[in-house]
C-alpha atoms as one frame of an Amber mdcrd trajectory, in Angstrom:
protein
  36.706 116.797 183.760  35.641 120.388 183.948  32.279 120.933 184.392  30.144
 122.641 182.244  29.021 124.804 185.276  31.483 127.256 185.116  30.078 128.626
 182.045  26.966 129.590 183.843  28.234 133.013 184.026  29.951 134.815 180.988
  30.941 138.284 180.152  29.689 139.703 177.579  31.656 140.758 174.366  32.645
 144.126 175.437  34.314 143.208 178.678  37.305 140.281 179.213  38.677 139.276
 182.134  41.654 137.093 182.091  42.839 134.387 185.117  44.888 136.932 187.517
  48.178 136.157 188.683  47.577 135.030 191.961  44.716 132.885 191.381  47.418
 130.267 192.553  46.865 131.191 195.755  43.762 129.419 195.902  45.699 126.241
 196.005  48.346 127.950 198.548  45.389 128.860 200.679  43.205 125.962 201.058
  44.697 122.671 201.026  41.978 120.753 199.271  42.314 123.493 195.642  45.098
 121.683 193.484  47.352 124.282 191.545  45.348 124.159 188.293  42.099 123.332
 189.289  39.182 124.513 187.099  37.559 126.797 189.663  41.003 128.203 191.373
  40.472 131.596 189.771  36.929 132.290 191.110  38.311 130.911 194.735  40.552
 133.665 194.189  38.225 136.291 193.185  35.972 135.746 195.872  37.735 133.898
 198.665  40.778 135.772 198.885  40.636 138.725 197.157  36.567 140.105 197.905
  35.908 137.938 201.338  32.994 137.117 199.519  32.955 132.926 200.379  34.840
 131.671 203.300  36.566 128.492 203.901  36.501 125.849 206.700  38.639 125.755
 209.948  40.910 123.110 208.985  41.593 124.747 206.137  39.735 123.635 203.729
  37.652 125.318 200.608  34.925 121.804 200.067  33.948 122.986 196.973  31.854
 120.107 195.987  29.864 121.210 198.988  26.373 122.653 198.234  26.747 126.509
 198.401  23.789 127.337 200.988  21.708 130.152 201.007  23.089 131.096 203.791
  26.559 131.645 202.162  24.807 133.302 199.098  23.815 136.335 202.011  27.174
 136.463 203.246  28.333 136.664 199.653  25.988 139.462 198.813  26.779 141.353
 202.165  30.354 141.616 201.268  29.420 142.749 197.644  26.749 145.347 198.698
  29.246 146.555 200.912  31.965 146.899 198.145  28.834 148.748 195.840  28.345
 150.892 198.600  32.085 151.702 198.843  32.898 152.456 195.389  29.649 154.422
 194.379  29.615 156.643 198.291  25.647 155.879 197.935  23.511 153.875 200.182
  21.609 151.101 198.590  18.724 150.885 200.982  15.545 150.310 199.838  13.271
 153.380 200.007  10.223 150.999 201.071  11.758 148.432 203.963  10.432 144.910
 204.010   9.169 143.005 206.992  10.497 139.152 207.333  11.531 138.006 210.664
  12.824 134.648 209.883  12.287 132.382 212.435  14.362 129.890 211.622  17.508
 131.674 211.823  18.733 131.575 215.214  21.971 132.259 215.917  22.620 136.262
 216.070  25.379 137.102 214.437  23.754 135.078 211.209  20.390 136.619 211.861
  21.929 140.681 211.933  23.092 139.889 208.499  20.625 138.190 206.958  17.665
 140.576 208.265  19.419 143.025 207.060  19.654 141.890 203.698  15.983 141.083
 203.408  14.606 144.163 205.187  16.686 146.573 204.790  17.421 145.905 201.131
  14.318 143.464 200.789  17.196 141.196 198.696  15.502 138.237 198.852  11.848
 139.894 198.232  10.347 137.516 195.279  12.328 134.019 195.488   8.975 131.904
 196.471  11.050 129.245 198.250  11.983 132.095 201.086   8.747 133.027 203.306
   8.489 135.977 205.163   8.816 133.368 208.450  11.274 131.200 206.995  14.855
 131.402 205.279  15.652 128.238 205.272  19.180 129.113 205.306  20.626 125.677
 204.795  19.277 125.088 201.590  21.493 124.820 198.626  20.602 127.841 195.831
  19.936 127.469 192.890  20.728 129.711 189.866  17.294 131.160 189.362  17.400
 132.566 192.896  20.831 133.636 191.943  19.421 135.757 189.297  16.388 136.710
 191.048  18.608 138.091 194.044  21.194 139.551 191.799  18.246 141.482 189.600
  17.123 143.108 192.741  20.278 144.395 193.719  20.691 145.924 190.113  17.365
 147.751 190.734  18.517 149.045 194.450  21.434 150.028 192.116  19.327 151.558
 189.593  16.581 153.380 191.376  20.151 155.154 193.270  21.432 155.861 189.734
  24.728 154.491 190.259  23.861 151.263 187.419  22.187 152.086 184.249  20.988
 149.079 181.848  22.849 148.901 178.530  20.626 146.451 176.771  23.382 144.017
 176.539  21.776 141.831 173.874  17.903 140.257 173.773  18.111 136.498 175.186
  15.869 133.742 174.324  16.879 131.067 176.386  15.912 128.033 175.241  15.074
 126.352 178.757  13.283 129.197 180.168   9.915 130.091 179.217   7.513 132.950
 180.316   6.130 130.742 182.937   9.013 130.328 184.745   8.522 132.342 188.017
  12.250 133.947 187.685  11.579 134.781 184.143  11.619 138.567 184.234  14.658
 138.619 186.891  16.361 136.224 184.331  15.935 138.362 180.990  17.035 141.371
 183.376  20.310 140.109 184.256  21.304 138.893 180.809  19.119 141.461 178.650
  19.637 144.775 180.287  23.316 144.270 182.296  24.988 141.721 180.829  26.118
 139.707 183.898  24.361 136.035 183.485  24.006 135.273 180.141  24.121 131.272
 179.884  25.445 128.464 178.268  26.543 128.296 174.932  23.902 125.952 173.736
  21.175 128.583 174.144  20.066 127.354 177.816  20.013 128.761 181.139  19.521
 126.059 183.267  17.715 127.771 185.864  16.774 125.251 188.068  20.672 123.901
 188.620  21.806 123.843 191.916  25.121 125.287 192.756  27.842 124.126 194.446
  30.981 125.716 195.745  33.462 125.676 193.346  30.298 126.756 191.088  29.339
 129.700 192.354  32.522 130.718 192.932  34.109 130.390 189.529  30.494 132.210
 187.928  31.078 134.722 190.588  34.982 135.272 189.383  33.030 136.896 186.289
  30.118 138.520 187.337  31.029 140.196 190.449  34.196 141.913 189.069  31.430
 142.848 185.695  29.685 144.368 188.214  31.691 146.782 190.039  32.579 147.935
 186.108  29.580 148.754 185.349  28.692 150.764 188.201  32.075 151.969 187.793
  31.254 153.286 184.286  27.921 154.686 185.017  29.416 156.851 187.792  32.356
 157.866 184.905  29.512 158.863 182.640  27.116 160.854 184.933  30.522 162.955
 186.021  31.447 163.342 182.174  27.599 164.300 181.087  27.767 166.280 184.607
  30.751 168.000 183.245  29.418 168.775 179.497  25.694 169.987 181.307  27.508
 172.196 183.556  29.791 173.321 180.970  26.567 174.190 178.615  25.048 176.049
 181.401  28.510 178.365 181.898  28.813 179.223 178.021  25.244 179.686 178.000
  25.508 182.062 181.022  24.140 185.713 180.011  22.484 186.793 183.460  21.384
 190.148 184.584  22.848 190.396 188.020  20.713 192.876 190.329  22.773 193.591
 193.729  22.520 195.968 196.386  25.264 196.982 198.316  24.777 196.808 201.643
  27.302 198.476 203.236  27.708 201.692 200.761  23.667 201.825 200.630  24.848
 201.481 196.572  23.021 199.597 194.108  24.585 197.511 191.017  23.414 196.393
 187.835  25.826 193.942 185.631  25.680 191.920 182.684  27.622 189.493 181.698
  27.593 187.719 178.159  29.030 184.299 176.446  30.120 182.361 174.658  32.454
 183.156 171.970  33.836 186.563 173.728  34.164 187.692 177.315  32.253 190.883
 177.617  30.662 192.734 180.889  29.117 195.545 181.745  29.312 196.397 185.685
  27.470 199.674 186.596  27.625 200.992 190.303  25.696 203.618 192.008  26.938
 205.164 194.546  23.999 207.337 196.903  25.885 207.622 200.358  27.573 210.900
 200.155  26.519 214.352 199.251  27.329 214.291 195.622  26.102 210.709 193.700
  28.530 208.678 192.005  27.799 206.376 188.453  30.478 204.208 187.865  30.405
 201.858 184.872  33.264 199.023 184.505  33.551 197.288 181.776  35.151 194.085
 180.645  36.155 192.562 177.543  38.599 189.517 175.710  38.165 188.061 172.876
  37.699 184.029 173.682  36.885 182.244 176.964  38.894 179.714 178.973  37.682
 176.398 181.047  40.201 174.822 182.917  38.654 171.682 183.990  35.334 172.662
 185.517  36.315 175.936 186.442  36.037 179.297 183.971  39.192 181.738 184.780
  38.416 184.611 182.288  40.623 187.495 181.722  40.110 190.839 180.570  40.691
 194.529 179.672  38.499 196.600 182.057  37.944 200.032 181.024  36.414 202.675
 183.429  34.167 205.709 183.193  32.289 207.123 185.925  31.312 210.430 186.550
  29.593 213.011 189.490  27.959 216.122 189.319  30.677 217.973 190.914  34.013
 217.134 189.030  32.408 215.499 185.931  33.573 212.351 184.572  36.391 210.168
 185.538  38.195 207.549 183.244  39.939 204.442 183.692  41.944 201.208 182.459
  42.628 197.983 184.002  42.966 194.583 183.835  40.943 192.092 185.698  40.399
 188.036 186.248  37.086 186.361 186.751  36.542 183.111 187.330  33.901 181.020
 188.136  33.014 177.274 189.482  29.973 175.421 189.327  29.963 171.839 191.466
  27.059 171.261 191.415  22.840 172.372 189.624  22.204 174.090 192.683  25.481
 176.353 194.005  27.979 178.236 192.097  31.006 180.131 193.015  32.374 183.658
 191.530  35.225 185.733 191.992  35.861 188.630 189.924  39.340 191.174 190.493
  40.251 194.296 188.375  43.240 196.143 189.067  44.061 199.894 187.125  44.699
 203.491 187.330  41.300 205.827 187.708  42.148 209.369 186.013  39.956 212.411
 187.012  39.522 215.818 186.015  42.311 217.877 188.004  43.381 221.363 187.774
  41.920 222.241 184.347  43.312 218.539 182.791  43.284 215.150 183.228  45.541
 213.861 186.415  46.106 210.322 188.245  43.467 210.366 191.142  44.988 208.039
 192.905  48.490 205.793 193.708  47.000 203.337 191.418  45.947 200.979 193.952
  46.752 197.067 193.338  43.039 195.934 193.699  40.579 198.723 192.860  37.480
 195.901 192.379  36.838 192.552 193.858  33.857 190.759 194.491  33.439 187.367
 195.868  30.173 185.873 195.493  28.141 181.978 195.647  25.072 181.462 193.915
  22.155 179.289 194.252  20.261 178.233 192.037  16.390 178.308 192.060  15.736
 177.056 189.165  18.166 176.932 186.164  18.010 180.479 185.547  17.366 182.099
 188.577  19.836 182.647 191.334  20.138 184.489 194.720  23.716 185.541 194.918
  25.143 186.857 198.143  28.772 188.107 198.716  31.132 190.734 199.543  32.620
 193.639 197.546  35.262 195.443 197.903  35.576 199.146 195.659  37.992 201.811
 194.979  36.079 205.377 194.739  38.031 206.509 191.870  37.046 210.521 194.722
  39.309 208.972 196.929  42.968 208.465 196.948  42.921 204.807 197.493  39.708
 204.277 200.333  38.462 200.884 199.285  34.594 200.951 200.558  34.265 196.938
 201.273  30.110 196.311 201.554  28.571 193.050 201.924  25.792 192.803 199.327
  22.993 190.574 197.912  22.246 190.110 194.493  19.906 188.485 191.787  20.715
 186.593 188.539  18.126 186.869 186.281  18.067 185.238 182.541  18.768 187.551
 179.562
C-alpha cells in the first residue's frame, strides 16, 4: 500500500503540480522502481531531472533505504546550486560558520559538506549535528528537514530573491512550542508554503525518512521552491519597473551644465507628466560678441516604450546677439531617456531645423539647414533620488555660422524643481 509518507509535503492551494510525463523513466532508469510505483514521480523530479539523489552502481534506486544525512547535503548542494542559477545571486552567508567535522573523512564528501555548513552555515541549529561531528550516516528526519530547509529560505531572504507570503497560520497538532524545530517548522509551512503536513492536522516531525520518502516530498517542494523565488524576482522587476516609471513621470529637474569645450554655460528644464515641455537656454561667452540661445520643446502627451521614454517634439528657437539682434527658429527633435537602474540613467536628446537670422534688412535662412543642429548625449548618477551629476557631450549649431557644429564635452547638475 502507499504510504502515508508521501503526503509529508503538499503544495499549497495556489500552486498544482501534476505527475510529468516522463516520471516513467524512473522505472526505465533504475531497475528496482516498477512502472507505477507510488514514489516514481519524485525519483523523477529529483533523480533524473535535478541530480538531486543518486542511485547505486548496479543500478539500483533502494528506496526503502534510510535517506542519510549525508545524501540530504548532496541534495541541498544541487538545489542551492539551481537557486543560485536562476536568481544570478550568491547565497552565502554574510557571517561564515566554523564546523570542521571530524568525522567526515573522505575529501570529495568533506568539500561539499563544509561548504554547506560554513559557507552557508545550512546545518547551523539541528542539535543532533555538532560543530565536530556530522554524523553523516545517520538517517534524517523531517524536523531537520525543515530546520535545514528554513535556513536556506532565510539565506534566500536576507538576498531578497524569496519573500514570505504568509501561506496560511498552522497549528499542528503534534508539534508544540517545545519542540526544538518549532519555529523552523511554522516557517516553512506559515510563511512559504512548502511543508505543510498531513491531512489529519499533524506534522510528524520526528519521522524518519527514507528514500522513496524524501524523494516523492521533494517532487513537491523543490519544484514550489524555484516558483517562488521565481515569482519574487518577477515582482521586484515589475515594482522595479512601476518605481522607475514613477520617478521618469515625476522627473521635473533643473539641469545646470557647463560646456566645456565652448567655455558656454546651460540652464534647462524639463517638465512631466501629462505634456512634454522644455526649456534649453545656452550661453555662449567665447567669441567677441555673446550669444543667448533658448530652445524650446513641446508635445502634447509622453511615450514609454518598455522602460525606456522616447519623447518627441516641436522645438522652436530664438536666440539673439548684440550685433545682428535676434535669430528665430523651428525644428523637430527626439529625446529619450533610460533608467536601469536607482543609481544611473541614460539621455539622449536630437533637434533638427532651420535657424533664420536677420539678413539684409529681412529675415533670411542662415544656414543650409543642417540635419542635426542639437544633440546631447548624457548618463546620470544619481546621489540621492533627486540629485544627479550628469556628464556628456554636446554637439551645437551656432545659428552665426553656416553650419559649424561647436561639439564640447560638458558636465552638468540635476537638481529637483
Amino acid at each position: 500500500m502507499k504510504p502515508l509518507y508521501i503526503l509529508s509535503v503538499v503544495l499549497a492551494s495556489t500552486v498544482s503540480l501534476s505527475a510529468p510525463a516522463w516520471a516513467s523513466l524512473a522505472s526505465e532508469t533504475f531497475t528496482d522502481v516498477p512502472e507505477g510505483h507510488w514514489a516514481q514521480e519524485g525519483i523523477a523530479e529529483l533523480a533524473i531531472k535535478r541530480d538531486m539523489m543518486r542511485g547505486y552502481p548496479d543500478g539500483t534506486f533502494r528506496g526503502e533505504l534510510p535517506f542519510t544525512r549525508f545524501q540530504f547535503a548532496l541534495a541541498m548542494k544541487e538545489l542551492i546550486d539551481e537557486l543560485e542559477r536562476i536568481s544570478k545571486t550568491s547565497l552565502r552567508s554574510d557571517t561564515p560558520c566554523l564546523n570542521t567535522y571530524a568525522d567526515v573523512n573522505a575529501s570529495a564528501e568533506r568539500d561539499i559538506i563544509l561548504d554547506l555548513a560554513n559557507v552557508y552555515c545550512l546545518f547551523e541549529g539541528v542539535p543532533e549535528i555538532k560543530a565536530n561531528h556530522f554524523f553523516p550516516a545517520q538517517q534524517v528526519s523531517r524536523s531537520e528537514v525543515s530546520k535545514v530547509i528554513a535556513n536556506l529560505m532565510k539565506l534566500a531572504d536576507d538576498k531578497d530573491i524569496v519573500r514570505p507570503r504568509h501561506a496560511q497560520d498552522y497549528d499542528f497538532s503534534d508539534v508544540s512550542r517545545k519542540n526544538w524545530a518549532y519555529e523552523a517548522i511554522q516557517t516553512v509551512s506559515d510563511q512559504y508554503g512548502v511543508m505543510i503536513g498531513f491531512p489529519d492536522n499533524s506534522f510528524r516531525p520526528d519521522d524518519q525518512l527514507t528514500r522513496y520518502q524524501f524523494a516523492q516530498a521533494g517532487f513537491q517542494t523543490v519544484p514550489l521552491i524555484s516558483a517562488l523565488i521565481a515569482q519574487t524576482l518577477e515582482d521586484k522587476s515589475s515594482q522595479r519597473a512601476l518605481e522607475l516609471s514613477r520617478l521618469w513621470q515625476q522627473r521635473t529637474p533643473w539641469h545646470v551644465d557647463a560646456r566645456l569645450g565652448s567655455l558656454g554655460t546651460g540652464l534647462r528644464w524639463i517638465g512631466y507628466p501629462d505634456s512634454f515641455v522644455m526649456a534649453d537656454v545656452r550661453g555662449l561667452f567665447n567669441q567677441a560678441n555673446p550669444l543667448i540661445d533658448a530652445q524650446f520643446g513641446w508635445w502634447p502627451t509622453t511615450y514609454m516604450l518598455g522602460q525606456v521614454h522616447a519623447q518627441p517634439y516641436v522645438a522652436p528657437r530664438l536666440a539673439y546677439e548684440s550685433v545682428a539682434g535676434p535669430y528665430v527658429g523651428l525644428g523637430l527633435g527626439l529625446a529619450a531617456y533610460w533608467r536601469p537602474n536607482l543609481e544611473w540613467g541614460f539621455a539622449a536628446n536630437l533637434r533638427s531645423g532651420y535657424t533664420l537670422k536677420p539678413l539684409g534688412g529681412g529675415l533670411g535662412v542662415g544656414g543650409p539647414g543642417f540635419l542635426l543642429d542639437t544633440a546631447d548625449l548624457e548618463a546620470e548618477y544619481y546621489l540621492n533620488p533627486n540629485v544627479a551629476i550628469v556628464p556628456g557631450l554636446s554637439l551645437f549649431q551656432d545659428p552665426r555660422s553656416n553650419g559649424a557644429v561647436d561639439v564640447a564635452i560638458k558636465l552638468g547638475l540635476h537638481l529637483p524643481l
